[in-house]
Kinemage of the C-alpha trace (Angstrom):
@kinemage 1
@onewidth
@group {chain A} dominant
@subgroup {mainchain}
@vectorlist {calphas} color= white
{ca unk a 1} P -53.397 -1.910 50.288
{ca unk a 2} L -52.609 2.022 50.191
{ca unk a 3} L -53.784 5.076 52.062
{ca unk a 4} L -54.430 7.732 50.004
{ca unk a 5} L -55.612 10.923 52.241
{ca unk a 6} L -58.407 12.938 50.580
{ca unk a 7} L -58.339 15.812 52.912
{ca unk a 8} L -57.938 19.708 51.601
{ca unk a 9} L -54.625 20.180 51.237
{ca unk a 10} L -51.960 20.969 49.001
{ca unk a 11} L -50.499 18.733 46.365
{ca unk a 12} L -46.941 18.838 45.034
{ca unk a 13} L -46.433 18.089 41.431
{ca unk a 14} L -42.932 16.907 39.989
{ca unk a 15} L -43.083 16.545 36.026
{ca unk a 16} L -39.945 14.967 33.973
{ca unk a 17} L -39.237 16.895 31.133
{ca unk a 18} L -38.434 15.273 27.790
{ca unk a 19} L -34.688 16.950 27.993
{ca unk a 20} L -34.138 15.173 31.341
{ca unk a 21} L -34.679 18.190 34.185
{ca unk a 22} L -36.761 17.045 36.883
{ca unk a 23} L -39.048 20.533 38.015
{ca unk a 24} L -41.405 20.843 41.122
{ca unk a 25} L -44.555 22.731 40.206
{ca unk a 26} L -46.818 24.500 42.808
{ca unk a 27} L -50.119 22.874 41.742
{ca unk a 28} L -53.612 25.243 42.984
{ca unk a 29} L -54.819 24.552 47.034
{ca unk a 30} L -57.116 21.402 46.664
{ca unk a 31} L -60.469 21.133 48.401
{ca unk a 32} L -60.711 17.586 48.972
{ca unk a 33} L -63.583 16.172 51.018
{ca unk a 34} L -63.219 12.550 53.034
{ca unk a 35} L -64.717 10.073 50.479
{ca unk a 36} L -67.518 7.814 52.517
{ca unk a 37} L -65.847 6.537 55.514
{ca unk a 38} L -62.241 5.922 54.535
{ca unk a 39} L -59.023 7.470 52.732
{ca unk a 40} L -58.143 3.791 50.984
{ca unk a 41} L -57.374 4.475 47.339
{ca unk a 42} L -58.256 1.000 45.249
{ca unk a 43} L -58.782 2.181 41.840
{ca unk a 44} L -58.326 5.144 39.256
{ca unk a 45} L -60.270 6.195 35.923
{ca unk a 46} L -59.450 9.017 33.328
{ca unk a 47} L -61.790 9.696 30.653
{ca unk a 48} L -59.222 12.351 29.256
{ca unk a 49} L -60.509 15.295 31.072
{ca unk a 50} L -61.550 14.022 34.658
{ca unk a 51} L -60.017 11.762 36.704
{ca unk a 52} L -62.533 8.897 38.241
{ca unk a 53} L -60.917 8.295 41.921
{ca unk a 54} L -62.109 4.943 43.794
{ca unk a 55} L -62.240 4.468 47.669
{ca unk a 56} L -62.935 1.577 49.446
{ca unk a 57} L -66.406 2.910 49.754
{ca unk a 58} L -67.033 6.030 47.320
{ca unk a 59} L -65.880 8.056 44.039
{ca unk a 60} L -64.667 10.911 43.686
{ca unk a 61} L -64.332 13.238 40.519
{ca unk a 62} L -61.642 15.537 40.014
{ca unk a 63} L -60.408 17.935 37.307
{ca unk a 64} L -57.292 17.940 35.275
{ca unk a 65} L -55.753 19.826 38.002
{ca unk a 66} L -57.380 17.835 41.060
{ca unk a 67} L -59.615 20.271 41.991
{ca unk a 68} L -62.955 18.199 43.307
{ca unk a 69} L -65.691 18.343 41.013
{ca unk a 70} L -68.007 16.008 42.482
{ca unk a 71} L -68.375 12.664 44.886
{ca unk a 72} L -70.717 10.015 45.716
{ca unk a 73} L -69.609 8.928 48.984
{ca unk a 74} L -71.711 5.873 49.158
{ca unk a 75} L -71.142 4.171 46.309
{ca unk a 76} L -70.097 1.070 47.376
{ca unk a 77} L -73.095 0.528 49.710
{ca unk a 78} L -75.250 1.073 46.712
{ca unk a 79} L -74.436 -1.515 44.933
{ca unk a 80} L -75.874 -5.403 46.053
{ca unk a 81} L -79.125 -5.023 47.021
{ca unk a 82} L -80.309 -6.600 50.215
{ca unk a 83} L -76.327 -6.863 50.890
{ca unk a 84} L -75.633 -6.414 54.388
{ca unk a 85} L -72.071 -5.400 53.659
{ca unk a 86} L -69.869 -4.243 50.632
{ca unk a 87} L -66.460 -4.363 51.851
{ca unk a 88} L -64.763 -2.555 49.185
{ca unk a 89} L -64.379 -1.217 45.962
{ca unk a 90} L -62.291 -2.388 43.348
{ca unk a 91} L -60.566 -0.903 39.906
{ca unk a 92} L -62.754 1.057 37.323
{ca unk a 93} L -63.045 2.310 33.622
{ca unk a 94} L -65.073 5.392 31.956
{ca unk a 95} L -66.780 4.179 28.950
{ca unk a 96} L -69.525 5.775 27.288
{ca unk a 97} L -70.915 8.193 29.942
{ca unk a 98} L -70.356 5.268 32.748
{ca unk a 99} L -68.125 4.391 34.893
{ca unk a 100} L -67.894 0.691 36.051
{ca unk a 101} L -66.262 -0.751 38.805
{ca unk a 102} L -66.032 -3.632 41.050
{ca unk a 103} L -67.629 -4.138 44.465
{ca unk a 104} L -66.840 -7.520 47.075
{ca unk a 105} L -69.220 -7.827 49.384
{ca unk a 106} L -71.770 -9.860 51.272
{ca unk a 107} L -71.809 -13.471 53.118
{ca unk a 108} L -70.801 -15.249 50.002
{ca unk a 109} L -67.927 -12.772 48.758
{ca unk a 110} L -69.769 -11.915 45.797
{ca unk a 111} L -68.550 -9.737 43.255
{ca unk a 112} L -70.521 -6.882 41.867
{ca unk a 113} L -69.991 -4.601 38.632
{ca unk a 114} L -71.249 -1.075 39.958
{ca unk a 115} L -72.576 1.501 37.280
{ca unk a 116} L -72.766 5.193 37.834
{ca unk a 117} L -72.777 8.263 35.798
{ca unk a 118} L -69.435 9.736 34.706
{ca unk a 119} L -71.506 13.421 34.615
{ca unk a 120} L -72.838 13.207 38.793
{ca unk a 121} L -71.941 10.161 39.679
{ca unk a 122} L -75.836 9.050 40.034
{ca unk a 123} L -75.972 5.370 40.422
{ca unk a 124} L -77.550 3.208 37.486
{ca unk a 125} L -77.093 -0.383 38.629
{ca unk a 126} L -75.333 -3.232 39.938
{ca unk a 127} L -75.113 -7.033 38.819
{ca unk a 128} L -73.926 -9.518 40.749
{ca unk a 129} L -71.449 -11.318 38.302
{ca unk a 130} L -72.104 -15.033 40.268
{ca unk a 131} L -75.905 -14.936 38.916
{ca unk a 132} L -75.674 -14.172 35.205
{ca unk a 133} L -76.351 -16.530 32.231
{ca unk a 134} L -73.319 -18.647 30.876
{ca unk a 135} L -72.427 -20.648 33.763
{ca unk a 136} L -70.232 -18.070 35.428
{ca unk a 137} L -67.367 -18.512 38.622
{ca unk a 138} L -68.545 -17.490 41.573
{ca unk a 139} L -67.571 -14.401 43.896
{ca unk a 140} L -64.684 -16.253 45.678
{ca unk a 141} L -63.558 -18.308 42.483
{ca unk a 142} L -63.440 -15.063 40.305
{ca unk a 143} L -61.788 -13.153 43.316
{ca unk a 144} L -62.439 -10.169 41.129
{ca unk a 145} L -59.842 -6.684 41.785
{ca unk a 146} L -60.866 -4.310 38.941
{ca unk a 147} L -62.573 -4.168 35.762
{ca unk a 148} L -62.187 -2.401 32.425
{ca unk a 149} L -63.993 -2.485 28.945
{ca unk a 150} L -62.329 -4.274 25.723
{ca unk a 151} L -64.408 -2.365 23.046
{ca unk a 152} L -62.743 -4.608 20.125
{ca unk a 153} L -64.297 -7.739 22.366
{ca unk a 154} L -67.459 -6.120 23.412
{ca unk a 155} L -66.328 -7.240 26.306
{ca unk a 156} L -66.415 -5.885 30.201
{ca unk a 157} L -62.793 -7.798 31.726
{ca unk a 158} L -62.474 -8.190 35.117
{ca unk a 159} L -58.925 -9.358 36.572
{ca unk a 160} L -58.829 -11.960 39.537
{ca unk a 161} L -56.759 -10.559 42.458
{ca unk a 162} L -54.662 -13.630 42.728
{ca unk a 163} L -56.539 -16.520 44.681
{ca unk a 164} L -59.313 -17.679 42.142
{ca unk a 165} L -58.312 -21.508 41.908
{ca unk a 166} L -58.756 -23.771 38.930
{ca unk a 167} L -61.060 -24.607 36.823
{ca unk a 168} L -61.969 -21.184 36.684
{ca unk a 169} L -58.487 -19.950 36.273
{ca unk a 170} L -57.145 -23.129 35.183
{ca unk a 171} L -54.413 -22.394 38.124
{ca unk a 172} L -53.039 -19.813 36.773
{ca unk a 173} L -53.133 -16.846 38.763
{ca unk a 174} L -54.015 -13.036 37.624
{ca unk a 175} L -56.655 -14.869 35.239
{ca unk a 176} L -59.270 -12.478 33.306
{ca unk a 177} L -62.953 -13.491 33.099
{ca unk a 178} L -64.855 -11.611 30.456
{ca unk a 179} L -68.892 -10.366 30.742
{ca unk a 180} L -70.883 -9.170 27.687
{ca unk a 181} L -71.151 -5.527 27.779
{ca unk a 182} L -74.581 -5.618 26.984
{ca unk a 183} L -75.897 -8.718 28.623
{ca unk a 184} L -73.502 -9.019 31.297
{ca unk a 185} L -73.462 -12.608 30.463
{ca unk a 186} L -70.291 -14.907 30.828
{ca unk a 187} L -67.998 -15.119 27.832
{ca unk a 188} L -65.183 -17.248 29.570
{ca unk a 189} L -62.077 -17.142 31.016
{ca unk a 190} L -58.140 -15.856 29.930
{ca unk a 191} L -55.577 -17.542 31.354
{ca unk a 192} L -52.068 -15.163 31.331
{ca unk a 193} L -48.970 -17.165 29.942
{ca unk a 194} L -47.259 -15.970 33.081
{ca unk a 195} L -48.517 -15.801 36.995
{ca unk a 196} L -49.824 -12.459 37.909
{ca unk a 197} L -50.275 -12.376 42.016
{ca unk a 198} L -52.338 -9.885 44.098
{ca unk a 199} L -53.809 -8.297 40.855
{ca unk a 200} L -54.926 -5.306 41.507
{ca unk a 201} L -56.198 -3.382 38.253
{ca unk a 202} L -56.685 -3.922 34.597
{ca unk a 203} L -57.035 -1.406 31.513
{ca unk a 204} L -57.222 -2.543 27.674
{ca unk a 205} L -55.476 -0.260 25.150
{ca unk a 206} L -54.315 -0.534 21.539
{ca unk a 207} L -54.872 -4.773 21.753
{ca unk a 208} L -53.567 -5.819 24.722
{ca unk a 209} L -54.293 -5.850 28.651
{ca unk a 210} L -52.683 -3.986 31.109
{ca unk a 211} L -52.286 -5.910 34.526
{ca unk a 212} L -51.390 -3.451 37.884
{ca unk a 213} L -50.086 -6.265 40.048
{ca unk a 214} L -47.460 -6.700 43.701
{ca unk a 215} L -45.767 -9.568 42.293
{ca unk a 216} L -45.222 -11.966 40.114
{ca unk a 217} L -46.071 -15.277 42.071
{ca unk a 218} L -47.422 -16.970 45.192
{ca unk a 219} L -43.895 -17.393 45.968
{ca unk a 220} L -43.463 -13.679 45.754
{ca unk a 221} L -45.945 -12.071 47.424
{ca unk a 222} L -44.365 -10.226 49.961
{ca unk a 223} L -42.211 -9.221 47.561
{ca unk a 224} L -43.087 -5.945 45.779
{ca unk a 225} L -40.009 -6.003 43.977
{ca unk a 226} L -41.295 -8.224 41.392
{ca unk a 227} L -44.308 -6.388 40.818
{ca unk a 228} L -45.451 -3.343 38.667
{ca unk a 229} L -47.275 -3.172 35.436
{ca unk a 230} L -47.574 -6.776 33.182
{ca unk a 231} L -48.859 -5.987 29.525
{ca unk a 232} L -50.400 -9.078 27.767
{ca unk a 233} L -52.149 -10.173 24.354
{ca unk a 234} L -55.944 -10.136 24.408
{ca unk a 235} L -55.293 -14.360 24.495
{ca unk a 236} L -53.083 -14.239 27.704
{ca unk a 237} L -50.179 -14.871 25.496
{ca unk a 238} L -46.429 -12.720 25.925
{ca unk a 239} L -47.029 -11.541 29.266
{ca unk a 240} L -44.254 -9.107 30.193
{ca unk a 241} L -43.613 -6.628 33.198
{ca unk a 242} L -42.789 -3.328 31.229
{ca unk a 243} L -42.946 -1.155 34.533
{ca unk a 244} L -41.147 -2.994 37.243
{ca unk a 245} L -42.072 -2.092 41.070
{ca unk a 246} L -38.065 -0.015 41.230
{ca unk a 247} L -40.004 2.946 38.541
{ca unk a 248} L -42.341 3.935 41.590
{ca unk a 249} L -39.684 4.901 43.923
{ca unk a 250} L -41.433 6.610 46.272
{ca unk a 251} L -42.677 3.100 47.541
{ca unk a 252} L -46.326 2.100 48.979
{ca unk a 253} L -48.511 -0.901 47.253
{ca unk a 254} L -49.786 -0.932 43.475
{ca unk a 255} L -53.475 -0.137 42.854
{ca unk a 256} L -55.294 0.757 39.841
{ca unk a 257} L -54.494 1.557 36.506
{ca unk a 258} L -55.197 3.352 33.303
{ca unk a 259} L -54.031 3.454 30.620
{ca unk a 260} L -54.503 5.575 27.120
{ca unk a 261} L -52.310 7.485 24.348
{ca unk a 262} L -51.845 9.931 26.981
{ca unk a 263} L -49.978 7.508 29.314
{ca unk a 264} L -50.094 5.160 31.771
{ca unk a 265} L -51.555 6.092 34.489
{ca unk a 266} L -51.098 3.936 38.010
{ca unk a 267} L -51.770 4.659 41.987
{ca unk a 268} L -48.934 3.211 44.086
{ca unk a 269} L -48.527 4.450 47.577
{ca unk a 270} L -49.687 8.139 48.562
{ca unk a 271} L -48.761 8.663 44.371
{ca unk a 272} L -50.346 8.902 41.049
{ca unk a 273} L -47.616 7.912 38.716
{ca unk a 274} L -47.645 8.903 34.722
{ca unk a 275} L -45.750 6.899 32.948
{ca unk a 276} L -45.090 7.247 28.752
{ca unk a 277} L -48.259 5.111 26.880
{ca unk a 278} L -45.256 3.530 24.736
{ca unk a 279} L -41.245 1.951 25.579
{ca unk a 280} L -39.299 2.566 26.945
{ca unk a 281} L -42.433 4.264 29.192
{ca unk a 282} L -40.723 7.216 30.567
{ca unk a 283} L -42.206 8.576 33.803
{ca unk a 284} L -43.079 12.000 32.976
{ca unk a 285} L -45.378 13.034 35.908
{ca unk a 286} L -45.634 12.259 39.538
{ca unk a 287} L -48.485 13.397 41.762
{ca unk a 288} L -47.942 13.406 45.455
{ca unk a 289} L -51.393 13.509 47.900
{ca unk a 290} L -50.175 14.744 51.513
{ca unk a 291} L -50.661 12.583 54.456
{ca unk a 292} L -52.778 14.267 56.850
């Protein structure tokens, strides 16, 4: 896990140029309120214009330049109902006016897709993934981390974290389950050609899944170094780290991730991290959040 703080503050921008100079750029005071009742950064969202920020227990909703537009504080105790606790909040995507996002929670470890309103962050709804049609895993066999939306699949895609054991995952780790968008019912299960372990988002873009993740097996996972950002086929196949753990250097654990033509965007440590949406995916912007 990472701290992110959320308090006012300033931030300090660095962005790469394309010739190679490395500048520092004042970026505007922010006025960042505490999100619910802790600083833990789990997942990010970017519909192009706002950026979707996910705490262990609420959302916050920034502009281009970070200032805070709006928050729901609570949004991970709003999802579940009758659930006497949600302990966190997972990885998220904006699609179509919503944002979705995971929530783990209750006696059971279930997992929960949250809805709310990209606009206010209102809530719509949550589902509990364990109770819909199509024979689906259940919380602690999906083990879910984030989810994002496969348009092409009509498809929500929601990455296991790293300990959801076979059959669901066949025993592979870092497996993707896949929910109607509609519906919500199960569609199945991807297995990755390759381990992915301690999973901890998921976008799709241009055909294939991105996979945020601190390493690259059981064996490794105290190992950070063989973590970073895995890109695979929409089958699981060709499963390749194209960001390895060394590109954040300013250290901290791997969160969420998204990802359009605009970049790649991932939270690692006290950092969001911008990386080129294409090889050999330059880093062109790092955004530093102050520990306070």
């Amino acid at each position: 896990m990472k701290h992110i703080w959320v308090l006012a503050g300033l931030i300090t921008v660095v962005v790469i140029l394309s010739a190679g100079c490395i500048c520092s750029v004042n970026a505007q005071s922010l006025s960042r309120s505490r999100v619910g009742n802790s600083y833990q950064g789990q997942g990010l969202a970017y519909d192009g214009t706002y950026y979707y920020y996910i705490t262990d227990t609420g959302i916050s909703k920034y502009d281009s330049n970070w200032n805070l537009v709006t928050s729901n504080p609570n949004a991970a105790g709003q999802c579940g109902s009758g659930v006497a606790h949600i302990s966190e909040l997972g990885d998220g995507k904006v699609y179509n006016g919503v944002l979705y996002a995971i929530a783990v929670g209750g006696s059971t470890n279930d997992a929960y897709l949250g809805m709310w309103k990209t606009s206010n962050l209102n809530f719509i709804r949550s589902v509990n993934l364990a109770e819909v049609s199509g024979n689906p895993p259940t919380g602690p066999q999906s083990s879910a981390a984030g989810v994002t939306v496969n348009p092409s699949a009509h498809a929500l895609a929601v990455v296991s974290y790293g300990e959801a054991p076979p059959p669901q995952s066949n025993g592979i780790q870092g497996a993707i389950f896949l929910y109607d968008l509609r519906t919500f019912a199960y569609k199945g299960v991807i297995s990755p050609s390759h381990t992915m372990w301690n999973s901890q988002g998921i976008d799709y873009y241009n055909g294939h899944y991105y996979v945020s993740a601190d390493s690259d097996s059981q064996a490794h996972q105290d190992n950070f170094s063989t973590g970073g950002v895995f890109m695979e086929s929409t089958n699981g196949g060709g499963v390749t780290r194209i960001i390895p753990y060394s590109r954040f250097t300013n250290g901290g654990e791997i969160q969420g991730i998204d990802v359009k033509s605009t970049g790649i965007r991932v939270l690692c440590g006290v950092y969001v991290y911008t990386f080129t949406a294409a090889p050999p995916y330059d880093l062109v912007q790092t955004v530093k959040q102050p520990a306070q």
